[in-house]
N, C-alpha and C positions, 0 to 999 in steps of 0.2 A: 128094386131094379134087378130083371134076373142075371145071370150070369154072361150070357150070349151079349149081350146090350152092354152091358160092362166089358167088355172084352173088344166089343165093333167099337166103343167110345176112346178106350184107352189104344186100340190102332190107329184111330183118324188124329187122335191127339201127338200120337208119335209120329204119325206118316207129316203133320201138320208144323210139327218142331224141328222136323228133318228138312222141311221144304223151307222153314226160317231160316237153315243155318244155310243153304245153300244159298238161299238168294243176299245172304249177309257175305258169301264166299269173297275171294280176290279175284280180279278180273287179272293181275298177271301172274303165273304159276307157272310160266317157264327159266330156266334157271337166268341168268343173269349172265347176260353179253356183252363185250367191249370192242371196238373197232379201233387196231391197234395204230393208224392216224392219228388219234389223241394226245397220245404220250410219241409222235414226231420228235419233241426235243428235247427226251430223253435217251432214245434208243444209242444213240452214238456217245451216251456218259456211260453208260455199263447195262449191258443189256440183262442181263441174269439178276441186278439191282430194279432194272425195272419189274422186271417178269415177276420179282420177289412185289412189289408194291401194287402191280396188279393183281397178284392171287392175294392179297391182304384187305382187297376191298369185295374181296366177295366173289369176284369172277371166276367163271368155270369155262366159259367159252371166248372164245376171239375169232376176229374179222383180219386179217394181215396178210400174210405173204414173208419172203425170203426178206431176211432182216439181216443191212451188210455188217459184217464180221463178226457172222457165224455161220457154216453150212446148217442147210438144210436139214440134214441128218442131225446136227448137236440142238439145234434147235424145239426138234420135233423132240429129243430127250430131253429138254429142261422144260420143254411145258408138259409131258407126261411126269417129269417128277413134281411140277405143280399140281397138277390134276387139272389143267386145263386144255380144252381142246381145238385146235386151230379147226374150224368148222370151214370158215371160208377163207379165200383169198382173192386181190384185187389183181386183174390183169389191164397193161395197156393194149389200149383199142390198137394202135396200128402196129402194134409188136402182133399180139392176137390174130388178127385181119391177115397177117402176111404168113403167121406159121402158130398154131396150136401146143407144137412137140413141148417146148419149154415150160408154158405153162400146165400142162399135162404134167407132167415130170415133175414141177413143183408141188402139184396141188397132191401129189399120191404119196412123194417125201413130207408131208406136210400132215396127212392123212384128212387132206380138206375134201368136204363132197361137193361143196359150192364152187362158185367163180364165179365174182363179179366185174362189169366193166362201171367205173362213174363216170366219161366222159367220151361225146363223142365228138371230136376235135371237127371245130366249124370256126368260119371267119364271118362276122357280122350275127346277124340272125342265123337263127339254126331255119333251115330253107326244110320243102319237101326234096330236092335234089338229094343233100345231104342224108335224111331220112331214109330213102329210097338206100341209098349206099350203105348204109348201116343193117339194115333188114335185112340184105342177100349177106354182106361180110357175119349178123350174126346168127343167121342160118346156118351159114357152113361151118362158123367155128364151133358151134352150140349141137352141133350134128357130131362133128367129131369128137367132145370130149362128152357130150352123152355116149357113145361107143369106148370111151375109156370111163364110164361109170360115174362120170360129174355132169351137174347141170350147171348151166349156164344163164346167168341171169342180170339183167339191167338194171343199173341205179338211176333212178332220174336223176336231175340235176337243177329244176327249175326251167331253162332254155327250151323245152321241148314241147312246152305249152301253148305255142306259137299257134294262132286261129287256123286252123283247115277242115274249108265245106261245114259240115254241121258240127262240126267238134275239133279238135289242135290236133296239130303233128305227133303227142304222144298216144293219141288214141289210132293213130295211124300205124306206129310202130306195134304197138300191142294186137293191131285185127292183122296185121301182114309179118307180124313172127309168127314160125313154126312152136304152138306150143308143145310139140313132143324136143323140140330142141332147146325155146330161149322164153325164161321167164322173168319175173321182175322183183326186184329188193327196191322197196319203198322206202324213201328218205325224209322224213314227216317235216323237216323245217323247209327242202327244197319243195317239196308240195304244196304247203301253206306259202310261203314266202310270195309265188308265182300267183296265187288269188285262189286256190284248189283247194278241196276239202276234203282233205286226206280222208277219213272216214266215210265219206262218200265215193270217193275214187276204190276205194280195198270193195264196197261193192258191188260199183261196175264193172269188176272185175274180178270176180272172186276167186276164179279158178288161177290164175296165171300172178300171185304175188304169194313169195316163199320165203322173204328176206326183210327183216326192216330195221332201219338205221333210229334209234332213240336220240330226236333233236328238239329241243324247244325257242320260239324266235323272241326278241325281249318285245313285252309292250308296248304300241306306239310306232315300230319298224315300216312303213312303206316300202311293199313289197316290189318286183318287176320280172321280166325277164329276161334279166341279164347272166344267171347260173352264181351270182356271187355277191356276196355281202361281206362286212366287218365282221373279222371273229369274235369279237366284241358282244353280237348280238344273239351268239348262243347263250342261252340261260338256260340254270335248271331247271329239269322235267317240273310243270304245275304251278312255273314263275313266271310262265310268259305268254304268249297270246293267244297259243294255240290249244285247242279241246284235247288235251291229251287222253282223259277218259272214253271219250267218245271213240277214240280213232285207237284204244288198247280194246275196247269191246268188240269194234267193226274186224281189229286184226286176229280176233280170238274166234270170230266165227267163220271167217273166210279160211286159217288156221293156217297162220304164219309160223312157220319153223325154227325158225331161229331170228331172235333178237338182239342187236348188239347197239351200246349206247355210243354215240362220239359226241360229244364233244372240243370242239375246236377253242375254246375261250381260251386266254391265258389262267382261269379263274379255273382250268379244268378239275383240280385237287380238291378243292374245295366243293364242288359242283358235283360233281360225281357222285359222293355219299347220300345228296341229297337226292339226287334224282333216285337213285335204291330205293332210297325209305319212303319217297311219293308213288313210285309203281307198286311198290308193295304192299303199300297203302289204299290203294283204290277199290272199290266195292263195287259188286255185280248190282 
């Protein structure tokens, strides 16, 4: 065998061992997010006792907001002495709706570049009227605080699923937001829960979802469109009914920014570590 032929052999063998390890790769290799809702009934036992118990599971980033009894300012220093970064935080709709400045103000003492809304307060059905009112309120909030250098983006909720013309209310919201203004954080248990396939939803719409909430629903759950369930029925990530591989692949190519897990269970301590070690565990 001459030497050229040996040389083209031992490339396509290396080019070919290289293309193994890649497709052997992990489907999630962004760092590890938490959405500080979870630990709700902790925050008011000792908040620097939590913040200690969240950077001990691994977390580098957070989903939250202004957390009462502590400014903004001491807060934003004890999660830089953790090494963890408030990326987003959660605004209410009709505080929002009526004045930006506060949130604005939080999110920059915060050093958050996100903001999220998860509810957009309806009595009964979520209606097209409702809808409609939401779309101009998150135009112009979403107008303003992209001009202060955050995006603004929407959490489903499940509710919004509601049948209109050829597709629901939530595909209504997403063709009549301004996407240089309002995008979307996808909530994988409230998407699945509602009859949605969350990895099919991330891409028909690939451009306009930036955010996503790590939730899995237990086994068995009939789902509706109500926006709400037992906390009971979060289970850890690859416990429970939903494709989570499928919809971390879907999320990885449409190329979600940031991930953060919640968990609502009372089981969340426990729960938590495991969903880690199942995302980090997944193969392309």
């Amino acid at each position: 065998m001459n030497k050229l032929l040996k040389t083209c052999l031992f490339a396509a063998a290396a080019f070919t061992s290289q293309t193994d390890l890649l497709a052997q790769g992990n489907v999630y290799t962004n760092p590890i997010g938490l959405q500080a809702y979870t630990f709700r009934g902790s925050w008011d036992k000792g908040i620097e006792a939590t913040l200690d118990t969240i950077k001990s599971l691994g977390v580098t980033e957070m989903e939250g907001g202004p957390i009462k009894g502590m400014t903004n300012e001491e807060l934003r220093k004890q999660l830089d002495k953790r090494g963890i970064k408030m990326v987003s935080i959660g605004a209410d709709y009709n505080k929002l709706a009526e004045s930006s400045a506060q949130t604005i103000a939080d999110a920059k003492a915060l050093g958050a570049k996100y903001v999220m809304v998860a509810w957009i307060p309806h009595k009964g059905k979520f209606d097209l009227e409702t809808a409609k009112k939401a779309v101009a309120d998150f135009n112009k909030a979403g107008k303003e605080l992209k001009e202060a250098g955050i995006e603004l983006t929407y959490h489903n909720h499940g509710y919004e699923f509601e049948p209109y013309e050829d597709g629901t209310l939530f595909d209504y919201l997403v063709k009549n937001t301004n996407p240089d203004y309002v995008n979307f954080e996808m909530d994988v248990l409230w998407t699945a829960f509602p009859g949605q396939d969350p990895a099919k939803l991330l891409m028909k719409y690939p451009t306009r979802w930036k955010l996503m909430h790590l939730k899995d629903l237990k086994k068995g759950v009939v789902g509706n469109l109500s926006g709400g369930t037992p906390t009971t029925n979060d289970v850890a990530l690859g416990t429970g009914s939903i494709d989570i591989p499928a919809t971390l692949k879907a999320a990885k190519k449409v190329g979600i920014k940031h991930y953060f897990i919640e968990d609502e269970s009372p089981s969340y301590l426990k729960q938590i570590p495991q969903t880690i070690a199942y995302i980090k565990g997944i193969k392309e």
